[in-house]
C-alpha positions as CSV (number, residue, x, y, z in Angstrom):
1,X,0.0,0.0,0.0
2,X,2.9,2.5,0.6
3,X,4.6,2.1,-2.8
4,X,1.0,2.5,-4.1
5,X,0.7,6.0,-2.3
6,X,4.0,7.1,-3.2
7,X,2.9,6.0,-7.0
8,X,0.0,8.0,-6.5
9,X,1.8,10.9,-4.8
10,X,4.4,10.9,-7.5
11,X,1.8,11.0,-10.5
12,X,0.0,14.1,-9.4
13,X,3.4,15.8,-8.8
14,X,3.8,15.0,-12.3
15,X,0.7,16.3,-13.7
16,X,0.6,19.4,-11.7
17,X,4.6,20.0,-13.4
18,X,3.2,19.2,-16.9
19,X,0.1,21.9,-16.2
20,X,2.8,24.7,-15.1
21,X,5.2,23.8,-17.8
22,X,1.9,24.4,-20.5
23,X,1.0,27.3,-18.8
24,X,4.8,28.7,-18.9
25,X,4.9,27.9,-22.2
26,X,1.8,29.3,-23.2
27,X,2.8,32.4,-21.8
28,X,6.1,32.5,-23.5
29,X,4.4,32.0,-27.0
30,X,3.2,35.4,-26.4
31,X,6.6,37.4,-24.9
32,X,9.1,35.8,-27.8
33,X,11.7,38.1,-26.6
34,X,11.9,36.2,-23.4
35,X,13.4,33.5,-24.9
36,X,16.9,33.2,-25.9
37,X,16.9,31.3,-29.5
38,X,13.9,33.9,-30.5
39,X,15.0,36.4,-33.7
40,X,16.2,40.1,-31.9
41,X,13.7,42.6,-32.9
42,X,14.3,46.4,-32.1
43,X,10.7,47.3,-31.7
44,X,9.5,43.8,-29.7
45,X,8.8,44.9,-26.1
46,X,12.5,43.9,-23.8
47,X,12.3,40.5,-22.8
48,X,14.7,38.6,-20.4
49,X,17.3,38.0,-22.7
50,X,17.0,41.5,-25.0
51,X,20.3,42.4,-23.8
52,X,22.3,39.6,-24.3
53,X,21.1,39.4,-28.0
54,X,22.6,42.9,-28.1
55,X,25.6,42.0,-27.0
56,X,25.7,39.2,-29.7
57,X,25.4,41.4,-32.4
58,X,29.4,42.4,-32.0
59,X,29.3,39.2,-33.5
60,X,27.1,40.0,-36.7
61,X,27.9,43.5,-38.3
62,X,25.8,43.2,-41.3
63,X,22.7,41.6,-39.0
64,X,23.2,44.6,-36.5
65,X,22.9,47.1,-39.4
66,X,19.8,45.1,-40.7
67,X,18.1,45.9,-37.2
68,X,19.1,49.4,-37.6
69,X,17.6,49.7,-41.3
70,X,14.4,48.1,-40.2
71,X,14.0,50.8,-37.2
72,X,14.9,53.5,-39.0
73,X,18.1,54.7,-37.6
74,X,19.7,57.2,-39.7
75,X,23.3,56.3,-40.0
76,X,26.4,56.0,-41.9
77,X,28.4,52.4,-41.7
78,X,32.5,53.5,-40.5
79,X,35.3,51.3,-42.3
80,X,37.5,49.1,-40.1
81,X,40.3,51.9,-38.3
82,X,42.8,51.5,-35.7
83,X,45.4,49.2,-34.7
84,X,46.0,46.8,-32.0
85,X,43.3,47.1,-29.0
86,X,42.1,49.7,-31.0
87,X,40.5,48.7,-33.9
88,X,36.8,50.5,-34.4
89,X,35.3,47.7,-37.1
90,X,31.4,48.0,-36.8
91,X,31.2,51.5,-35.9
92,X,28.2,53.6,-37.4
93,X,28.3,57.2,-37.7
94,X,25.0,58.7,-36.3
95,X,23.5,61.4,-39.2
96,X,20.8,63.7,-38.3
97,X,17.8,62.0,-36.9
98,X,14.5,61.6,-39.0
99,X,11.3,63.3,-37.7
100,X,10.4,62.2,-34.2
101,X,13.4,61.0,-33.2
102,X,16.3,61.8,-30.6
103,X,19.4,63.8,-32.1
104,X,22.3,63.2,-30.2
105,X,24.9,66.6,-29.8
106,X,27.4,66.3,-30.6
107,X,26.4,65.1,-33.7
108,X,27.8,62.2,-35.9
109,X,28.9,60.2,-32.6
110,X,30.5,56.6,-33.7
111,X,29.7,53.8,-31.8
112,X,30.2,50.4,-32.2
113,X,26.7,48.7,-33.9
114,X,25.6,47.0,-31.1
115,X,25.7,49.9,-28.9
116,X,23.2,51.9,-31.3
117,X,21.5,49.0,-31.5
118,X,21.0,49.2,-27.4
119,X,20.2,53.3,-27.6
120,X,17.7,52.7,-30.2
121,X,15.8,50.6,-27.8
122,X,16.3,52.8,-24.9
123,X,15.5,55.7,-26.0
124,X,12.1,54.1,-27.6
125,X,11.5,52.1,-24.6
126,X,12.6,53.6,-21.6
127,X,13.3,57.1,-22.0
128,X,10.4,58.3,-23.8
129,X,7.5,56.9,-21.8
130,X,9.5,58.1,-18.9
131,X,9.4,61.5,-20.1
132,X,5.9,61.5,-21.4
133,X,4.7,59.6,-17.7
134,X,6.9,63.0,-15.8
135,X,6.9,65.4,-17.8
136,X,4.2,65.3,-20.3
137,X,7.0,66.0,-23.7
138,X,9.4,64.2,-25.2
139,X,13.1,64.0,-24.8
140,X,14.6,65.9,-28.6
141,X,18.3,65.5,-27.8
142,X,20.6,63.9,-26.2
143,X,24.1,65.3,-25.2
144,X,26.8,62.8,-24.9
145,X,30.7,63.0,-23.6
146,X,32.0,60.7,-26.9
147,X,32.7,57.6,-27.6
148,X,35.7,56.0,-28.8
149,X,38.7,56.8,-26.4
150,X,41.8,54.2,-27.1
151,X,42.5,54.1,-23.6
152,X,43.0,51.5,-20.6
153,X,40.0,51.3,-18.0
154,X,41.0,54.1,-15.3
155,X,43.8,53.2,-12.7
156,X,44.2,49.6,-14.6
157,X,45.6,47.9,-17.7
158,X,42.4,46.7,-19.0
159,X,41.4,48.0,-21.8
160,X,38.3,50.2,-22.0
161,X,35.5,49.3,-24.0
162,X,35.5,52.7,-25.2
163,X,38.9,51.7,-27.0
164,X,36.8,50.2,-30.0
165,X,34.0,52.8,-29.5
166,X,31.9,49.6,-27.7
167,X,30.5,52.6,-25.6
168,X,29.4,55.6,-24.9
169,X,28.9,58.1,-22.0
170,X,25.6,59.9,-21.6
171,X,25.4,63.5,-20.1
172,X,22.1,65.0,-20.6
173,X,19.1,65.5,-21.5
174,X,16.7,68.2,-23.2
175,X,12.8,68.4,-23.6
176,X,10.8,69.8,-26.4
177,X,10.3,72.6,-24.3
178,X,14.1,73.3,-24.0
179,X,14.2,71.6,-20.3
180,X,17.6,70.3,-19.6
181,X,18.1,67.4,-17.4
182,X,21.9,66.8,-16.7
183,X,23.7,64.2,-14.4
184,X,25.6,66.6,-13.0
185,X,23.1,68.8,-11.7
186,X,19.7,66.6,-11.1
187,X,20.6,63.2,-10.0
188,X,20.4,63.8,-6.8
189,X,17.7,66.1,-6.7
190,X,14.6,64.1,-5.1
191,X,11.8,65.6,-7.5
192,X,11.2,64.8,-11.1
193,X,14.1,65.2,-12.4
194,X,16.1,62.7,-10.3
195,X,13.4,60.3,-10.9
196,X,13.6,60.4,-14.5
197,X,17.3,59.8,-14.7
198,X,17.2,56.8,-12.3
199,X,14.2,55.4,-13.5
200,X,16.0,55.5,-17.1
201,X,18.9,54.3,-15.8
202,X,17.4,51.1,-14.4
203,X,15.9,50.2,-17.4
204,X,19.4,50.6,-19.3
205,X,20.4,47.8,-17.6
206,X,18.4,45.4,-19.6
207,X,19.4,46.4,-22.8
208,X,23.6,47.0,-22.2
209,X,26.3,44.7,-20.9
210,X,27.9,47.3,-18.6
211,X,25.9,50.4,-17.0
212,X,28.1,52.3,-14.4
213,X,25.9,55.7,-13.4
214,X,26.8,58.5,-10.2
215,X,26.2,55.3,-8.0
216,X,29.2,53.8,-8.9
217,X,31.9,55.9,-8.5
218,X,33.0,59.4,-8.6
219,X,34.1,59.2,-12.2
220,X,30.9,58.7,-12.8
221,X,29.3,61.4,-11.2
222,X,28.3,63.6,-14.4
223,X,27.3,60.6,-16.9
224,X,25.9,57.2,-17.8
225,X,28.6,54.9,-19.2
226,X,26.6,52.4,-21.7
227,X,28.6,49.8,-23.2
228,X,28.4,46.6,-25.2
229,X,30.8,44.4,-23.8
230,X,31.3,40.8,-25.0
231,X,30.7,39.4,-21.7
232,X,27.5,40.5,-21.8
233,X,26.4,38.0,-24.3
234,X,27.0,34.6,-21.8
235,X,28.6,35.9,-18.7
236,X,28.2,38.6,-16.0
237,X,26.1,42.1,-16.4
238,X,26.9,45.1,-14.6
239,X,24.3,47.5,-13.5
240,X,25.6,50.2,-10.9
């Protein structure tokens, strides 16, 4: 009679597995981004494994530009430039914006692909419903502090991602209404400014391998440091 419990026992365990798996499943059928072997789109909502696709696409130049065509980015494909552990060889130059979209000053920034690839997603994603939700506008430009720097990590002899231009740093922000929201001079305010640049700031995290923000360090203080490292594809994220 006890091994005919434990059958019993062990057969409803079973089915009630099988229902959660169907019901896991079924929900998955309709959030394709949360699975990894799923096709990268730049306008699906961000799933669970959004950013590691990103990262992938250091891997795939002429796939990354694809996803860039298809999303409208306005852009101009770099030739391969540098030496050593600087080489820049899927770097797009960013041209003026089409209608409705964020320029970025200065202008013509070069990032690596997959980093463009990330912003494009951010800024669609994240940063405009966060400044439609706080402050009833959009967000028109962007001001940056450059990307490619061939140049060790700070105080190391790693090398920076920002050696290939696999990143970039993020200043500021300005509304349609000429509003500027800066790093350096709202993130620790406690109104709505602060919020918008830490509410974007999480949701950069989902989207980039590395995101290092006035949290981290003192460097940091006046910027958001996005980047696109390879790591980010299989191994460890950083969010800070």
């Amino acid at each position: 009679m006890r091994w005919v419990r434990g059958s019993i026992r062990f057969l409803i365990y079973l089915s009630i597995l099988a229902v959660l798996v169907l019901i896991a499943l079924s929900y998955l059928r309709q959030r394709p981004q949360d699975l990894p072997w799923t096709e990268l789109r730049l306008d699906h909502p961000i799933g669970i494994f959004t950013g590691r696709k990103l990262a992938k696409l250091g891997d795939d130049f002429a796939g990354c530009r694809m996803l860039l065509d298809a999303a409208g980015v306005v852009y101009e494909p770099l030739p391969p430039v540098g030496t050593d552990q600087c080489v820049r060889d899927d770097n797009v130059r960013l041209l003026k914006p089409g209608t409705g979209q964020i320029s970025f000053a200065p202008q013509t920034v070069a990032p690596s692909c997959p980093v463009v690839a990330g912003l494009t997603v951010w800024q669609d994603q994240v940063v405009q419903p966060a400044a439609r939700e706080i402050f009833g506008q959009r967000v028109v430009s962007i001001r940056h502090l450059g990307s490619y720097s061939c140049r060790t990590i700070a105080g190391g002899d790693a090398w920076s991602e920002h050696a290939t231009g696999n990143a970039i740093d993020i200043a500021a922000f300005t509304l349609a209404d000429g509003t500027v929201i800066s790093l350096s001079g709202h993130w620790d305010e406690d109104g709505p400014k602060g919020r918008f640049l830490r509410i974007i700031r999480d949701g950069s995290c989902d989207l980039f391998s590395s995101v290092l923000s006035p949290d981290y360090n003192a460097a940091h203080a006046d910027h958001f440091h996005f980047d696109q490292a390879q790591r980010g594809t299989m191994g460890y994220r950083i969010c800070r």
